[in-house]
C-alpha distance (Angstrom), angle and dihedral (degrees) to the residues before:
residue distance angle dihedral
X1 . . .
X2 3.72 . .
X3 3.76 118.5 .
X4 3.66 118.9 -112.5
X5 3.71 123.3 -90.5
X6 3.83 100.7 -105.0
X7 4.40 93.8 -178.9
X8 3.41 135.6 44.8
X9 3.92 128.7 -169.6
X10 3.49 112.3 -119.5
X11 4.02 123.0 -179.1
X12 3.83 115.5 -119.0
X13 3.55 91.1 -120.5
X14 4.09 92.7 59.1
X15 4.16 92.3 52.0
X16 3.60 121.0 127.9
X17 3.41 136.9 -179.7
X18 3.47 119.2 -79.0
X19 3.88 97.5 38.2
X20 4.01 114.9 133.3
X21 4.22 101.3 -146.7
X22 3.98 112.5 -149.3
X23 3.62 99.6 171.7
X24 3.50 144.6 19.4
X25 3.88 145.9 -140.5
X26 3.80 81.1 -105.2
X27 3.93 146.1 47.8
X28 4.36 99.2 -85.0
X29 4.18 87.6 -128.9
X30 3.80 83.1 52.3
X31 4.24 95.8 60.2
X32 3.71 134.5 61.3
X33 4.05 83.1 -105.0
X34 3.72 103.3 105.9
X35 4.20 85.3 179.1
X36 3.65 123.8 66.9
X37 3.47 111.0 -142.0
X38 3.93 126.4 28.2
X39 3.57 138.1 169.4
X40 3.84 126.9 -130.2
X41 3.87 110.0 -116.6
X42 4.08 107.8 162.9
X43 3.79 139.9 -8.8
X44 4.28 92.9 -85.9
X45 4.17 77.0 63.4
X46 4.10 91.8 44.4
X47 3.89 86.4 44.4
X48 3.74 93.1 47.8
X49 4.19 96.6 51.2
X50 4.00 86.6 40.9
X51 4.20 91.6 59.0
X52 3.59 88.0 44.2
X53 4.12 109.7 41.9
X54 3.18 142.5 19.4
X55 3.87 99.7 -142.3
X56 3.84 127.9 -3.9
X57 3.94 126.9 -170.6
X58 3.55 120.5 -102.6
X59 4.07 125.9 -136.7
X60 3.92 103.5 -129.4
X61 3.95 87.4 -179.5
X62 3.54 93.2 59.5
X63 3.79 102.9 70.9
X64 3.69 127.2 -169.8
X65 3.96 102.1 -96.4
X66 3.63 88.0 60.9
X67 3.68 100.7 59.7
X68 3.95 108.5 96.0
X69 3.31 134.5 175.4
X70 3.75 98.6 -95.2
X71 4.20 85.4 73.1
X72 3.54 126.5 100.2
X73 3.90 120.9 -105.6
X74 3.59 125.8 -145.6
X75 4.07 89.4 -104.1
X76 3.98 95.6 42.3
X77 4.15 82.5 55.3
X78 3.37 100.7 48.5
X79 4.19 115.3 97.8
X80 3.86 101.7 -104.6
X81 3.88 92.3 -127.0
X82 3.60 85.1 62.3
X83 4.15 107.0 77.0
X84 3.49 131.2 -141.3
X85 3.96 127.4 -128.2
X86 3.79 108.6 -125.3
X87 4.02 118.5 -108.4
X88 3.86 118.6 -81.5
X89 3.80 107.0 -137.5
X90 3.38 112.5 -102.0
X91 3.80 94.1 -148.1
X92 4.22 82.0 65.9
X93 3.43 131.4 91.0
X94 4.11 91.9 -139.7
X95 3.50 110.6 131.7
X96 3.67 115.3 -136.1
X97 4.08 117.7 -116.8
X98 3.70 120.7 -170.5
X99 3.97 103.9 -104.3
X100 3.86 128.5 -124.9
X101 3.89 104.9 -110.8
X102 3.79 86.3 -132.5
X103 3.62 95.2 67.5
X104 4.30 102.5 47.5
X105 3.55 109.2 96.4
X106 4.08 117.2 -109.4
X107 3.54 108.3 -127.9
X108 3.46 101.7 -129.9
X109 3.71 98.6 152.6
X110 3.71 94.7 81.5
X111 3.85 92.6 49.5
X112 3.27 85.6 53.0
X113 4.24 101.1 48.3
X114 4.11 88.3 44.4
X115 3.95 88.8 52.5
X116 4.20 91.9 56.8
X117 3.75 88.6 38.1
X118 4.21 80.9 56.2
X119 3.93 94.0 49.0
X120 3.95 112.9 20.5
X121 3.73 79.4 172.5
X122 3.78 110.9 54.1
X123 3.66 127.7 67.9
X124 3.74 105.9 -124.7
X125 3.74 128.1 -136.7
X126 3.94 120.9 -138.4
X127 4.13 89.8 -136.7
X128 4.09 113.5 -152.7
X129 3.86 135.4 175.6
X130 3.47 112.7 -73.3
X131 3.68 98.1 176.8
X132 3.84 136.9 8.7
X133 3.98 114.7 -91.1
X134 4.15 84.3 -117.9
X135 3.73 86.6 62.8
X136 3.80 102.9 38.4
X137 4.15 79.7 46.5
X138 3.96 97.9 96.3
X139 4.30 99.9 40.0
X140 3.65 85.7 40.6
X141 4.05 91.3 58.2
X142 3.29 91.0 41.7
X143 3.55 102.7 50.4
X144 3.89 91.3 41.9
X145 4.37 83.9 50.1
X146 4.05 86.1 57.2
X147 3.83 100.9 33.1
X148 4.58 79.6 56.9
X149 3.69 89.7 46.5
X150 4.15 98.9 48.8
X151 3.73 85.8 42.4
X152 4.04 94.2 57.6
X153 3.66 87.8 42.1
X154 3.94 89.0 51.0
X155 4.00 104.3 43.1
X156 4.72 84.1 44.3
X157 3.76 85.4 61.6
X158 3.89 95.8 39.4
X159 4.12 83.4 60.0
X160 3.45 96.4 51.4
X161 3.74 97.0 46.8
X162 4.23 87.1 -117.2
X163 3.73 110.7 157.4
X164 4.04 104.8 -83.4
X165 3.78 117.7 -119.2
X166 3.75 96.5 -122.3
X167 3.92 91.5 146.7
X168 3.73 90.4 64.6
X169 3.90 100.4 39.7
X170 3.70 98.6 100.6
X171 3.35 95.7 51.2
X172 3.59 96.0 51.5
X173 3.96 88.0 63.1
X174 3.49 108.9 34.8
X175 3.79 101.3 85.5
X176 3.72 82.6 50.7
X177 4.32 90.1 46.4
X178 4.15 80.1 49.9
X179 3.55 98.8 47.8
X180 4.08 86.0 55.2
X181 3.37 78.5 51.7
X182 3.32 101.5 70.5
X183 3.45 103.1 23.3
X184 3.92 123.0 -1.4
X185 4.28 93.7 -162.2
X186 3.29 94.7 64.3
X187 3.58 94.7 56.8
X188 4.32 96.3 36.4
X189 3.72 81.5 55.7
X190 3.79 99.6 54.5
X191 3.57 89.5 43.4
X192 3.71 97.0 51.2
X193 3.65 102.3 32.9
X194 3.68 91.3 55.2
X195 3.98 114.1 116.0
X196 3.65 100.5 -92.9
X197 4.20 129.0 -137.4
X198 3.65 118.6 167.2
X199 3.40 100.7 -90.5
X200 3.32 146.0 162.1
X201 3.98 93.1 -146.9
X202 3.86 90.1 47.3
X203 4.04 91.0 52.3
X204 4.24 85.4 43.5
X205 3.57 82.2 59.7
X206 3.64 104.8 46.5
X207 3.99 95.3 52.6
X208 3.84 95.9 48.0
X209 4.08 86.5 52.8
X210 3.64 88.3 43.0
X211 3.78 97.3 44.3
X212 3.95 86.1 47.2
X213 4.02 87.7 49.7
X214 4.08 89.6 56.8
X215 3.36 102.3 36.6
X216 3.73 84.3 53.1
X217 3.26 91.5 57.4
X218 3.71 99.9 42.4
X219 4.07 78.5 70.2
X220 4.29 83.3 -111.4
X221 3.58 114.7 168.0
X222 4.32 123.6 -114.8
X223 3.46 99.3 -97.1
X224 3.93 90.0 50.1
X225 3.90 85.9 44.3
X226 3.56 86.7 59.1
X227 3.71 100.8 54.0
X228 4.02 87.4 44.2
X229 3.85 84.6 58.6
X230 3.89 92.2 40.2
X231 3.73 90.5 54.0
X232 3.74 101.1 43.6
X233 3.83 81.3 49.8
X234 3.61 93.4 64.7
X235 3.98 118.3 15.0
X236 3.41 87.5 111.8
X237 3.83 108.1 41.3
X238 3.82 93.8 105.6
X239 3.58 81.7 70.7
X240 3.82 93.8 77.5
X241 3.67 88.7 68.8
X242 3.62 99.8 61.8
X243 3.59 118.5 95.0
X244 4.01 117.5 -81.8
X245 4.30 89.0 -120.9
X246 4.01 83.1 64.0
X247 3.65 105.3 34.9
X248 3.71 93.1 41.1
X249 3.78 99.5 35.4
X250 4.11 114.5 146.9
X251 3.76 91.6 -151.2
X252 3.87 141.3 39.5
X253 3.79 118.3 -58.3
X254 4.15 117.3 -106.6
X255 3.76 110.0 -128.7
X256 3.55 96.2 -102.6
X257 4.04 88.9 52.2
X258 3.68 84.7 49.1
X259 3.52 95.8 56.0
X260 3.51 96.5 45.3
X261 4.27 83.4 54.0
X262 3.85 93.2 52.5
X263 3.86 82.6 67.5
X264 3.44 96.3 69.8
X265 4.02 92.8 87.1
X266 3.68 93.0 59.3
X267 4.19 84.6 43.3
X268 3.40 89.7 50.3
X269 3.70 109.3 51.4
X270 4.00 82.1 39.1
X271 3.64 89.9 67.4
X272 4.08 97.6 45.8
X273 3.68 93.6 41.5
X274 3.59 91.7 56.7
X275 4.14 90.3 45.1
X276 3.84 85.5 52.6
X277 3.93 106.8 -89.8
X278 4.47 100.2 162.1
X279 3.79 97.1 155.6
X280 3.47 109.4 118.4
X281 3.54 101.3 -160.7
X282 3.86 91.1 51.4
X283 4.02 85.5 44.5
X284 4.33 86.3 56.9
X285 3.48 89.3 44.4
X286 4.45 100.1 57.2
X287 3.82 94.3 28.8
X288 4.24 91.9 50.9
X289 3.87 104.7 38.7
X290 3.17 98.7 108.0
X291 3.73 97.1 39.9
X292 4.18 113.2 123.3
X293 3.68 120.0 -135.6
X294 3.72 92.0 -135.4
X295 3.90 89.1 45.3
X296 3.76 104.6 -100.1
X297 3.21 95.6 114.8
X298 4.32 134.2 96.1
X299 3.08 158.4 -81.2
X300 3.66 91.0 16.8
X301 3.96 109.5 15.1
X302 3.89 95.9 -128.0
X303 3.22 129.5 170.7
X304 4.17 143.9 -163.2
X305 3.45 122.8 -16.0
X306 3.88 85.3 -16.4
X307 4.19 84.6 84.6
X308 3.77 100.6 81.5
X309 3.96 106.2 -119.6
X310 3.86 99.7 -108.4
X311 3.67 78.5 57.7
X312 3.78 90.2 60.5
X313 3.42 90.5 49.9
X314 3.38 98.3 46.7
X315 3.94 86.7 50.4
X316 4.12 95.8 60.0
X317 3.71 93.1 39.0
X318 3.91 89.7 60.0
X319 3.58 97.4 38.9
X320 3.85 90.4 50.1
X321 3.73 96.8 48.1
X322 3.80 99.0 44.1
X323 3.70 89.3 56.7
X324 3.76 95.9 51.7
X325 3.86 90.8 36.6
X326 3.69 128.9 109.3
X327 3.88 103.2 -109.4
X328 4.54 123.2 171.8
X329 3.87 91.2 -128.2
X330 4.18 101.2 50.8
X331 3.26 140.5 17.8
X332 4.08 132.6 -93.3
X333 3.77 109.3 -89.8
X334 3.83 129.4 -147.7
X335 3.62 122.0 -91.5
X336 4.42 84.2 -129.5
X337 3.77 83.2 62.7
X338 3.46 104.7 40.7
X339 4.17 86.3 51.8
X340 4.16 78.3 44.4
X341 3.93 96.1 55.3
X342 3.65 93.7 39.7
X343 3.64 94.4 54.4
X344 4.12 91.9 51.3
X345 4.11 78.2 54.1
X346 3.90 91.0 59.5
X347 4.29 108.4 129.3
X348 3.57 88.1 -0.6
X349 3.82 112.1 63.8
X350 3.88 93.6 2.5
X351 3.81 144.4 22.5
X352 3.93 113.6 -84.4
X353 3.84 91.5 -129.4
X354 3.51 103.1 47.5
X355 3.89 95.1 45.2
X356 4.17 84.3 52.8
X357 4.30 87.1 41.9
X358 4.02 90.6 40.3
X359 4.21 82.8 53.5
X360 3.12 98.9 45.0
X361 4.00 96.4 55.1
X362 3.52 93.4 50.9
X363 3.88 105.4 35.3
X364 3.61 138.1 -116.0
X365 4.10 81.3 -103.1
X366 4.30 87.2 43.2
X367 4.13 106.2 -158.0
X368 3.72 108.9 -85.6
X369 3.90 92.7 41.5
X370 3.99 117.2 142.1
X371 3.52 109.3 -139.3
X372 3.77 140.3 -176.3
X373 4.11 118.3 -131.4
X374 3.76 121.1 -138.1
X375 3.99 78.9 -115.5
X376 3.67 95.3 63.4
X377 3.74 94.0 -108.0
X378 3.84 122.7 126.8
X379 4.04 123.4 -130.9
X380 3.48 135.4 166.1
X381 4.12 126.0 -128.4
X382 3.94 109.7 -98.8
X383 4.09 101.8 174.6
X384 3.56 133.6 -21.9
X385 4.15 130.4 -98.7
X386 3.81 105.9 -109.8
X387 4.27 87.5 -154.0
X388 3.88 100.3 29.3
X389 3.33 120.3 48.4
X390 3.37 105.1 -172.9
X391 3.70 99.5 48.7
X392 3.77 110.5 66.4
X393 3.86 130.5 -178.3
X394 4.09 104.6 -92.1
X395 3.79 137.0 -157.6
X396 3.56 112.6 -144.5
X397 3.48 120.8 -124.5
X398 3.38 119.4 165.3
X399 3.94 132.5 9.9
X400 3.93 130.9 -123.3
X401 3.74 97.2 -79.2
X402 4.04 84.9 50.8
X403 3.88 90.2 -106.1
X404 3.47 121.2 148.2
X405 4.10 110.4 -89.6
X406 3.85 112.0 -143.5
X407 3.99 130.6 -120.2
X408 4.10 103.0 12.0
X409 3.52 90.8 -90.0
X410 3.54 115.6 -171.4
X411 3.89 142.4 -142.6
X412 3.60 127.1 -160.4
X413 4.29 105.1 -141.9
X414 3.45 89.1 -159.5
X415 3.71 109.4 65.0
X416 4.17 94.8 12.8
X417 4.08 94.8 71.2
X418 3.42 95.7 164.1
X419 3.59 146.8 43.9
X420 3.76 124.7 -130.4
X421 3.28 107.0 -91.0
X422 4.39 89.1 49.7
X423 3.51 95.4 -98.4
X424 3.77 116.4 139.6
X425 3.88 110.8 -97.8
X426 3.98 110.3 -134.6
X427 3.49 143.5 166.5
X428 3.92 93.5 -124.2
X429 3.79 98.9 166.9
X430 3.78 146.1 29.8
X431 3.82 113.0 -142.4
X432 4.16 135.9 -168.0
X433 3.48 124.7 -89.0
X434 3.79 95.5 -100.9
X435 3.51 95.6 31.1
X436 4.18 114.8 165.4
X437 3.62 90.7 1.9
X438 3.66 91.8 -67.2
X439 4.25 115.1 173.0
X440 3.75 108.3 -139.7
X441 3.53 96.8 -172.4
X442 3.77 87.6 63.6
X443 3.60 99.0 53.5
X444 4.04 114.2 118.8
X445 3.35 134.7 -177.6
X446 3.82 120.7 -133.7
């Protein structure tokens, strides 16, 4: 007996009110829908699946007197960095049209209002562009190249117990913090595109670029940038004193191995107090890391707005760069699912704002994202779209047939639409690090 058909595809311009969508015309990591599953609850929610698909699949099972209140809507699903079209009246005649991305409004005001809620205190900056990403390319590699090389220097005398340069460590990451600055791809690619080995100086790196990335975003000003990049430098230095069978395990942690790793905050900010570390906000940053916003976190189980907001920080920095990190007992995830998994965490784990602020600096396609094209032909994510959101600036990488494309050539998603023969150019899927045998550490730009 065959079972009964539980979905039924429906074209966005037949949706009405009351529908619960299960799928779409398109993999979920692969939209701006960062929850699978939403129900249809006005025309704003009509007007949002119309802009983004062309026809979604309907849940007959789930009939109308079950939808509550507690279930997600179309525009409570839809990544905040992606914006909504405003409601056509349904008393109208207007015909809806699906809307050039370049012409819906970015809410920025919200960013914005979250960001002085954060710090009451600080006068925040509105950061923009000052240069292209192809210009900031060279200081940006060159201040990531020294930033790497004062870090290995740093966490080799923190082993051996050598009095810690502390004096120095602000230097060491300013012309990074400036190169953010000015243009925060340039420095996100450096840091990601840099051949990989598990370790602890390549992770060090990682957060302080991150942490400089958010705080950017959060409108912070340099000084504060620095400490961001000082802290995601270091939270996890007090790691390098636990014993190699922990810290270089090639399988899960028991509990008792766990608990013995949890101790690594109170190592850690051991070790930098003692070389001199007095900067509060750096200080919040280490000893709260791992602190959980709905209190499940260590060493002190806070929760809220008790978890000083350096601590937040520090908390989706970590979270997002162990899941796209190299570790011995799992393999690398994609950036698309690290954004995904954060974004289930949102008021549980982390802050609501600062997961939608921490997206929105990096992308929904973050720099160093591998990507399939609506052609068939593989790229990789080389800097972000300040307008469009969904339509990055690409490197290609390999061609339809999945053969290597000479020279790191480039496309820009934003102004090149379509593809030669008039076909619409798309991102159409997300892809794994290593996907198709591709060599990072080769890639080049031309």
């Amino acid at each position: 007996m065959k079972a009964a058909v539980k979905k039924v595809r429906v074209e966005s311009t037949d949706l009405s009110i009351g529908m619960y969508i299960c799928d779409l015309d398109r993999p979920w990591l692969d939209s701006p829908f960062l929850i699978q599953g939403f129900y249809i609850k006005d025309n704003v929610d009509i007007d949002t699946v119309r802009c983004m698909c062309d026809y979604v699949y309907v849940d007959r099972v789930v009939a109308r007197e079950q939808i509550t209140s507690n279930l997600p809507t179309a525009s409570s699903a839809l990544l905040s960095v992606t914006p909504v079209i405003q409601s056509i009246d349904p008393s109208s005649n207007a015909t809806m049209e699906r809307v050039d991305e370049a012409k819906i409004s970015n809410p920025v005001a919200k960013s914005q209002q979250g960001s002085e809620e954060f710090f009451p205190d600080r006068e925040l900056t509105k950061y923009t562009h000052t240069v292209s990403w192809r210009d900031e390319a060279a200081k940006a590699k060159s201040a990531i190249q020294g930033l790497y090389d004062f870090i290995a220097t740093f966490m080799r005398s923190s082993v051996q117990n050598d009095l810690l340069d502390m004096e120095n460590i602000r230097l060491a990451v300013k012309p990074m913090v400036d190169s953010v600055i000015r243009n925060p791809d340039a420095c996100l690619w450096s840091a990601v595109m840099k051949p990989e080995t598990i370790s602890s100086y390549d992770t060090a790196l990682r957060s302080a670029v991150y942490s400089c990335v958010l705080g950017r975003q959060l409108g912070l000003p340099g000084r504060d940038l620095c400490s961001l990049a000082i802290g995601g430098m270091l939270f996890d230095i007090g790691k390098l004193r636990l014993g190699d069978d922990i810290l270089h395990a090639d399988r899960q942690l028991t509990d008792k191995e766990m608990s013995i790793m949890m101790r690594h905050v109170e190592i850690g900010l051991s070790i930098l107090q003692g070389g001199g570390l007095s900067d509060p906000d750096i200080i919040d940053f280490i000893a709260n890391h791992h602190e959980r916003h709905d209190g499940s976190g260590y060493p002190q189980g806070l929760a809220g707005d008790l978890i000083p907001v350096f601590g937040r920080i520090a908390g989706v920095v970590d979270c997002y760069n162990a899941i796209t990190s190299s570790r011995r007992y799992a393999s690398t995830r994609s950036p698309a699912e690290a954004i995904n998994q954060l974004y289930k965490l949102k008021g549980v784990h982390f802050n609501e704002d600062l997961i939608d602020e921490f997206i929105q600096a990096i992308g929904v396609y973050p720099v160093g994202a591998m990507v399939e094209l609506s052609t068939g032909e593989v790229a990789i994510v080389a800097a972000q779209s300040s307008s469009r959101r969904l339509r990055p600036i690409v490197v290609m990488l390999l061609d339809s047939e999945k053969n290597p494309c000479p020279g790191g050539h480039y496309i820009n998603l934003e102004t090149t639409t379509h593809s030669d023969d008039g076909s619409k150019l798309d991102i159409v899927k997300n892809l794994e690090p290593n996907a198709f045998g591709v060599d990072r550490g080769a890639i080049k730009l031309s």
